[in-house]
MARDO-420622 format. One record per atom (N, C-alpha, C): residue in one letter; x, z, y. Coordinates in steps of 0.02 Angstrom, whole numbers, plus 50000, padded with zeros to 5 digits. Atoms other than C-alpha are relative to their C-alpha. Layout:
aXZY/...
//
This chain:
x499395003550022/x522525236055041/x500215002549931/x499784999750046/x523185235254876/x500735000149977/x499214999250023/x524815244054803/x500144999249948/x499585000750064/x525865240254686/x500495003949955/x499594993950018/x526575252754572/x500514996749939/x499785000750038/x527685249654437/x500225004749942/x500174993950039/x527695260554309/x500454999449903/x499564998750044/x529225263054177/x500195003549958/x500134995850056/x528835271154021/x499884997349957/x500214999350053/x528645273853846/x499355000849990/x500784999849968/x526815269853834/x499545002149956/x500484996950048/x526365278353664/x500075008249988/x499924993849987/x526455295653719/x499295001950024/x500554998250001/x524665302353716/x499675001550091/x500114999349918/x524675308753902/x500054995850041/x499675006449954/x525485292953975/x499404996949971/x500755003649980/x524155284053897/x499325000350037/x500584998249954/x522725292753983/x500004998350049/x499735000149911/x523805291154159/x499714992949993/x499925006249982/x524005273454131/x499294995750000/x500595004350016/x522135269854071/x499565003450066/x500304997649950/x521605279854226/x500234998250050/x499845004549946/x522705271954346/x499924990050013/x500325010850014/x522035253654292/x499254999750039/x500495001149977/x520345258054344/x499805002350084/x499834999649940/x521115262754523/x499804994550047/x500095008949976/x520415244154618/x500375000150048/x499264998149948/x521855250754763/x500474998049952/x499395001350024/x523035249554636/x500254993549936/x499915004750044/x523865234854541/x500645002849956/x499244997950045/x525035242054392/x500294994649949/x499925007150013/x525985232654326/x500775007249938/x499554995350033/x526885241454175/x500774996749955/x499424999549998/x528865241154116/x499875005749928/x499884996050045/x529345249053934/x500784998249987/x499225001549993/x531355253153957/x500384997949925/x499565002450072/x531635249153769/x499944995349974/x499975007550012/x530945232853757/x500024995950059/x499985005949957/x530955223853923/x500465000350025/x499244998449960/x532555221253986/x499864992750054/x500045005849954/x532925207554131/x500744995849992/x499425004349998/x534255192954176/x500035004750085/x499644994749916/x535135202854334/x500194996350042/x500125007749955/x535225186054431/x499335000550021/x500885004049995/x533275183154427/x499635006949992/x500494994750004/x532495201754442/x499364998150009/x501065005449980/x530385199954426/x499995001550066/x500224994849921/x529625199454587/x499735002550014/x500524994349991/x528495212354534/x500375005150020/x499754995249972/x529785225454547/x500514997650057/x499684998249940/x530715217654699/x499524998950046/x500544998049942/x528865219554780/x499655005050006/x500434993849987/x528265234654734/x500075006550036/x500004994649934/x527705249154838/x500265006249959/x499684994950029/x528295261754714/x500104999349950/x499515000550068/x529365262754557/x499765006349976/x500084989450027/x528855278554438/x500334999349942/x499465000950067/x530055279254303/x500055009249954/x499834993650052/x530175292354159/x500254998049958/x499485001550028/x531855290754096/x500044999249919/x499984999350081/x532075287453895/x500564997049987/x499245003450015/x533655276453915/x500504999150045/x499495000449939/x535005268654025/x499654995250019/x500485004549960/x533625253654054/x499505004850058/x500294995749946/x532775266554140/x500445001350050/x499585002049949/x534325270754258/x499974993150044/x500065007249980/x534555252154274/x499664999450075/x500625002649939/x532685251154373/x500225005150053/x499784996249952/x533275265954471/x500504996950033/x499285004849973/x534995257454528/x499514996650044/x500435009149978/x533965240654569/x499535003050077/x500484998449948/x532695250254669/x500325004850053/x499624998749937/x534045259754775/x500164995750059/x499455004549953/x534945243754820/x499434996050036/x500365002549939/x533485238254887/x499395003250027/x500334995149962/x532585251854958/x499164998849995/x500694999550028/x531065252354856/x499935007249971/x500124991750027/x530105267754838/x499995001249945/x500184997850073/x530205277954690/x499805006250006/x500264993449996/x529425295054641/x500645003649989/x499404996549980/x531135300654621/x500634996749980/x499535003549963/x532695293354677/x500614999249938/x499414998150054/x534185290654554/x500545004449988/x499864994349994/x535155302254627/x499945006549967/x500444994850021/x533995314754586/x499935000449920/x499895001150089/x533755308954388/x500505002749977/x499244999350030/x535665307354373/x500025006549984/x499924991750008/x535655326154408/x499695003149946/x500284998850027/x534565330354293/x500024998649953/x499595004950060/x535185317754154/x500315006549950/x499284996550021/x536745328854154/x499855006650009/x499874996349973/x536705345254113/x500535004850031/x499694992349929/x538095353554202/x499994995650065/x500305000249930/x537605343054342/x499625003850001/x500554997250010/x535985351754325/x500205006950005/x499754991050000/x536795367954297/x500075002850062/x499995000749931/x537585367254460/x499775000650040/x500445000349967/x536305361554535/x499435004950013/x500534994250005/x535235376054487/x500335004950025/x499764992849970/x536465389854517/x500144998150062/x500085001849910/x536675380854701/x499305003750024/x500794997149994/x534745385154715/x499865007549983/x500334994050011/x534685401154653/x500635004850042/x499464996249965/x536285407254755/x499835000550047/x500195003849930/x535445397754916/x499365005750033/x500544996549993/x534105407554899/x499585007449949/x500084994350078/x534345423654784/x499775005050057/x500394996849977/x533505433654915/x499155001949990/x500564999150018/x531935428354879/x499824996749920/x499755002250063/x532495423654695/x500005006449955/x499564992950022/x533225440654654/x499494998849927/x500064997450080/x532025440754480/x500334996149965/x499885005950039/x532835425154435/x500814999749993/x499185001350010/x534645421254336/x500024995149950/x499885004850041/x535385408254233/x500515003149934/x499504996250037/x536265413354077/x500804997449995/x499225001650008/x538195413254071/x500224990549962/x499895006750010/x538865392254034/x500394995849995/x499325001450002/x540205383154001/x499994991849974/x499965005650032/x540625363753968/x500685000749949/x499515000150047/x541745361053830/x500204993649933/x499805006550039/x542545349453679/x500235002849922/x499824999250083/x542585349953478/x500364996049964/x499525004250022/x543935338353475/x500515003249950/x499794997950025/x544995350353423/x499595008349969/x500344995250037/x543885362753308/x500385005949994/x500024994050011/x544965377953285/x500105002850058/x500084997549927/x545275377453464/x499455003650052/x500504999449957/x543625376953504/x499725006749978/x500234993750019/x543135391953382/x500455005750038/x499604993849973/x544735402553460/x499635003550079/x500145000349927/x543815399753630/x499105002849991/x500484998749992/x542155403253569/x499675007449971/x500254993150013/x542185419153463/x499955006450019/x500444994349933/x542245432453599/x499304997050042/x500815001249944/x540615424153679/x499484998249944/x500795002350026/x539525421453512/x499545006450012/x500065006050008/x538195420053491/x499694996050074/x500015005849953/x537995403653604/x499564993749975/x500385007350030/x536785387653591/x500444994950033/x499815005349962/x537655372953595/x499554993450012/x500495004849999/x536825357653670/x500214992550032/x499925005549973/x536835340253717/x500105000050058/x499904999649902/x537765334953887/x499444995450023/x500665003749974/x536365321653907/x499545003449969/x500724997050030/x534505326753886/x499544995850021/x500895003850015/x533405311853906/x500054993549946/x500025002450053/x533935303253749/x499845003549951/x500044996950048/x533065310053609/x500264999949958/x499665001050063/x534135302353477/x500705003450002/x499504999349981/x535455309653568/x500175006850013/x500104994449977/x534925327353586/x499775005649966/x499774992550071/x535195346953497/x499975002950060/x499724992949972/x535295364253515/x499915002149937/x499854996850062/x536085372453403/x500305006550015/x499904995950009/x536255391053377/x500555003649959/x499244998450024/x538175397953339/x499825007249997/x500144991949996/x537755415253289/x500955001649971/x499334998250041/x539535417653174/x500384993050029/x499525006549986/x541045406253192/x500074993349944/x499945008150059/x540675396353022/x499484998050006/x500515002649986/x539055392253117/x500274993050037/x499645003949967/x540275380253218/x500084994349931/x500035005450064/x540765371053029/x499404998150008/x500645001450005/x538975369153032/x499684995050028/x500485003649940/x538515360953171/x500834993050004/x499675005850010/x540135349453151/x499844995249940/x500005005850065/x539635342952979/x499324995750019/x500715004049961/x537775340053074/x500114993950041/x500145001349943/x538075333653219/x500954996350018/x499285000249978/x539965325853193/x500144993450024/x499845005449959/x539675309053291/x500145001850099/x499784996049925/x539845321153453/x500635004250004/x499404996849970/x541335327153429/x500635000650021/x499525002749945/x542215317653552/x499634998950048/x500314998249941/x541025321653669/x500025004750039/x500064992349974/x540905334553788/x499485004849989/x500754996150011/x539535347553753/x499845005450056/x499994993549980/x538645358753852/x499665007249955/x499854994350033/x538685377753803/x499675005550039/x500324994049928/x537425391953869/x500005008049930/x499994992550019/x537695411153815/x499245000849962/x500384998450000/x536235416153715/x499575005449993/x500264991949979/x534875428453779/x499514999949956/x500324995550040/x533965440053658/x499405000450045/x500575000349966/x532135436853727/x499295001649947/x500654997150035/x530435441853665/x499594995649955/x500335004250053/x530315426053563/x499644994450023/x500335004349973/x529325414553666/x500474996950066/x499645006449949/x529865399253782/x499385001550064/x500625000249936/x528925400253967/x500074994050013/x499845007949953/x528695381154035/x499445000850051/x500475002549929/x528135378054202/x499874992250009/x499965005149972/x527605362654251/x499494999750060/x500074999049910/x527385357454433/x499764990850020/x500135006949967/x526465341754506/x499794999750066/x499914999549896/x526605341154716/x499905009749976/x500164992249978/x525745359454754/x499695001549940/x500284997850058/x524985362754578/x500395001049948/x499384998550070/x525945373454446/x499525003549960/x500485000350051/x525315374854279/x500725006149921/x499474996750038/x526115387654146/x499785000449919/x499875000050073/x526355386453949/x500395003249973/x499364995950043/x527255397553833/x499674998349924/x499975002050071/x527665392953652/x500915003949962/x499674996250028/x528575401553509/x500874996750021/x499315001949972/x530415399053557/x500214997149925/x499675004250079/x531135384753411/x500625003349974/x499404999150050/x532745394353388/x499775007749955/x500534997150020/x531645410253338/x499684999949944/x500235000950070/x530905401853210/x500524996449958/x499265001850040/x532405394153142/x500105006249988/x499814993850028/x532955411853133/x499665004049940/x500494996550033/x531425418453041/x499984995349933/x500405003650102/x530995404852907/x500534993149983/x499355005350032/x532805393652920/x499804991849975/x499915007550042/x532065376052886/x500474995150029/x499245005750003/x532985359252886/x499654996950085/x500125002949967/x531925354253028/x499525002050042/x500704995949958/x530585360153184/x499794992850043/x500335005649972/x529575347553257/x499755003850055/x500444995149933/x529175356753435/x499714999850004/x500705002749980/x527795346753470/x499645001949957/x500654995750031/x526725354253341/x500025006850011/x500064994149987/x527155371153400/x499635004550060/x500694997449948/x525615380553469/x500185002250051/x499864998749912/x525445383053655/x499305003650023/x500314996349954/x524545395253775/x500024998250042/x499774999149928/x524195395853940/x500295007250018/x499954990449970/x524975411254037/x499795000750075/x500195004049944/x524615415854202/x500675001750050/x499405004149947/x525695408454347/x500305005950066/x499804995149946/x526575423054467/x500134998150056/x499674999049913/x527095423354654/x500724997249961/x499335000550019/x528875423154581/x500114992049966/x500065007150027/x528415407954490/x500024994050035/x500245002949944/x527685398754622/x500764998250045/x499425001049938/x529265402354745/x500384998149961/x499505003550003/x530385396254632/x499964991949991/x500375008650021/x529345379654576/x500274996850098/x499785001649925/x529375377354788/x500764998650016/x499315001550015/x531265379154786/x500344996749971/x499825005650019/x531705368854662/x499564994650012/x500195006149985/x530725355854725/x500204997050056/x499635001749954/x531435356054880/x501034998350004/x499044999849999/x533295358254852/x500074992149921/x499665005150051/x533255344354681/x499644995050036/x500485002749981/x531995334754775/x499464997049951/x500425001450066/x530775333654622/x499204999050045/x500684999849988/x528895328754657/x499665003749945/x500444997950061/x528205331554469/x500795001949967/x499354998650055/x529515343254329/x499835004549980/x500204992550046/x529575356654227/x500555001949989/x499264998950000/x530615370254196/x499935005149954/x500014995050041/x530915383754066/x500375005950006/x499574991849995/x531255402954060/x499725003449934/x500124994950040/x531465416453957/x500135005350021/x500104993149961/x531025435553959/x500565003449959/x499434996350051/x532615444253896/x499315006449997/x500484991550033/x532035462653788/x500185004850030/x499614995249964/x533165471353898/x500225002850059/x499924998849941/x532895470054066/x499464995850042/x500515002449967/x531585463454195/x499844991650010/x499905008449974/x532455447754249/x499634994149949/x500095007650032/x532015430554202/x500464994649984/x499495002950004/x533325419554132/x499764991250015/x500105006449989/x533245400354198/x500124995849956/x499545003050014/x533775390154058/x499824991549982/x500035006549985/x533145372854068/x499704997550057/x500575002149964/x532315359254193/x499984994149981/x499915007949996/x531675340154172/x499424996850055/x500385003049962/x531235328554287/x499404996149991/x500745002250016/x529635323254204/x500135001449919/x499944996450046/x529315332954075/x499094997849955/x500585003050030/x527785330353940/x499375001550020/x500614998349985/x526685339853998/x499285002549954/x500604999050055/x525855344553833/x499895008450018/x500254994650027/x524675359153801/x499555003150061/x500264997849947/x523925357653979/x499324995249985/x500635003550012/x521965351353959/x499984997050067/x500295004149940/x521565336154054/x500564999650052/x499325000149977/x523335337054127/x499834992050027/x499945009949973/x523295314554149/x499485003250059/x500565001549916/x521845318354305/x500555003850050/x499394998949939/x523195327454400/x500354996149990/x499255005549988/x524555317454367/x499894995350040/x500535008349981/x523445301154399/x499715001750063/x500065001449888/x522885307354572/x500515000850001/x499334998749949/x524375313054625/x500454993049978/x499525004749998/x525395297354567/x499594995650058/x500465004249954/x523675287854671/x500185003450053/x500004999649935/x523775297354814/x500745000250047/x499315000049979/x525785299254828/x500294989550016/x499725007349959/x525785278054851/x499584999850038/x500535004749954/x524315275054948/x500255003650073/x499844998349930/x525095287955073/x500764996850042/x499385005149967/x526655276355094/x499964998050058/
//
């Protein structure tokens, strides 16, 4: 029998192309692909590809992406993960939350793991916001959404006229809310996990605020910034398991850092489908596991 997947992405992303040219030659599977920034629908007349398909896989880039999530709640079509679940993840101090729920739930068998100090907040009123922020620099501030790229910072407040700074940047947000995480003094490098069903995969790359610090340019392009593998701990492992259970994530990634000063591990990001770069041959996992997670419907 033949399933129907639907498949809601940005489709010039090097990895997504592999998935997608490897899930075509699936003869089980009929895909049928969705790009959230050009296909939009009439909300009367939905296709009846997606009000027949056996699973929805969406990797968020807009609010058309939400949208297919919504659509596929109200009528109880599978997806690889639920909107619910996105929303949380969207937002971070949902997300925040949501993590220190998880690591409170289970700080027994957590104990190496912490999140750094966090706070939501508003630059509506600027000297307010510096009175409130200069006992806690320095602090990164960052976007309350994180799956709009056009829409999305971190910016490093070391002094308080780092705040002017980031208002003359960044001053169409500030009548937004922002979120705000304490920042930890780490050994320079970013850890990313990424996790697809039972397979976790680990990358570390120079940490971008790091090199902002060191050589100050106007601009860092992450994605050209070289990647390792490292290797994957027990500790690692149990927390990938944990957050997969408690956010209900199938495939995500998540990021830590090693403070210089103490053992722990600081938690400070996660996304629910994350790029996945710097892992070789990465699309053949994905691409079974997206094949074998519908056919077991």
């Amino acid at each position: 029998m033949v399933k129907k997947i639907v498949f809601s992405v940005i489709q010039n992303h090097d990895i997504i192309k592999r998935v997608i040219t490897r899930l075509q030659l699936v003869k089980t599977l009929n895909l049928i692909l969705h790009d959230p920034t050009q296909d939009f629908f009439c909300l009367s007349d939905m296709p009846q590809s997606f009000k027949n398909a056996d699973l929805i896989v969406v990797k968020v880039r807009n609010e058309c992406s939400i949208d297919v999530l919504h659509f596929a709640k109200l009528y109880n079509i599978p997806t690889l993960h639920d909107v619910d679940t996105v929303l949380i993840c969207k937002n971070k101090i949902a997300l925040d939350y949501s993590l220190r729920t998880a690591l409170k739930k289970h700080e027994d068998a957590l104990g190496k793991f912490l999140m750094p100090n966090s706070w939501n907040q508003s630059l509506t009123d600027v000297n307010k916001f510096k009175e409130w922020a200069l006992p806690k620099l320095p602090i990164v501030i960052k976007s309350h959404y994180q799956h709009d790229k056009y829409n999305r910072f971190n910016f490093l407040a070391q002094e308080i006229d780092d705040v002017d700074k980031f208002c003359e940047r960044y001053n169409k947000f500030l009548y937004y809310d922002v979120y705000i995480q304490q920042f930890i003094k780490c050994d320079g490098f970013e850890y990313k996990i990424y996790v697809i069903g039972d397979k976790v995969f680990g990358i570390k790359r120079e940490n971008p605020i790091y090199i902002y610090l060191r050589e100050k340019p106007d601009n860092i392009d992450v994605g050209s910034i070289e990647r390792e593998k490292f290797e994957i701990t027990e500790d690692i492992i149990k927390l990938s398991k944990i957050l997969s259970m408690e956010l209900k994530l199938k495939i995500f990634g998540f990021d830590f850092v090693k403070p210089i000063d103490q053992e722990k591990l600081y938690l400070i990001d996660l996304n629910d489908f994350p790029s996945f770069k710097g892992i070789p041959n990465i699309e053949n996992t994905l691409s079974r596991f997206i094949e074998d997670y519908v056919l077991a419907l």
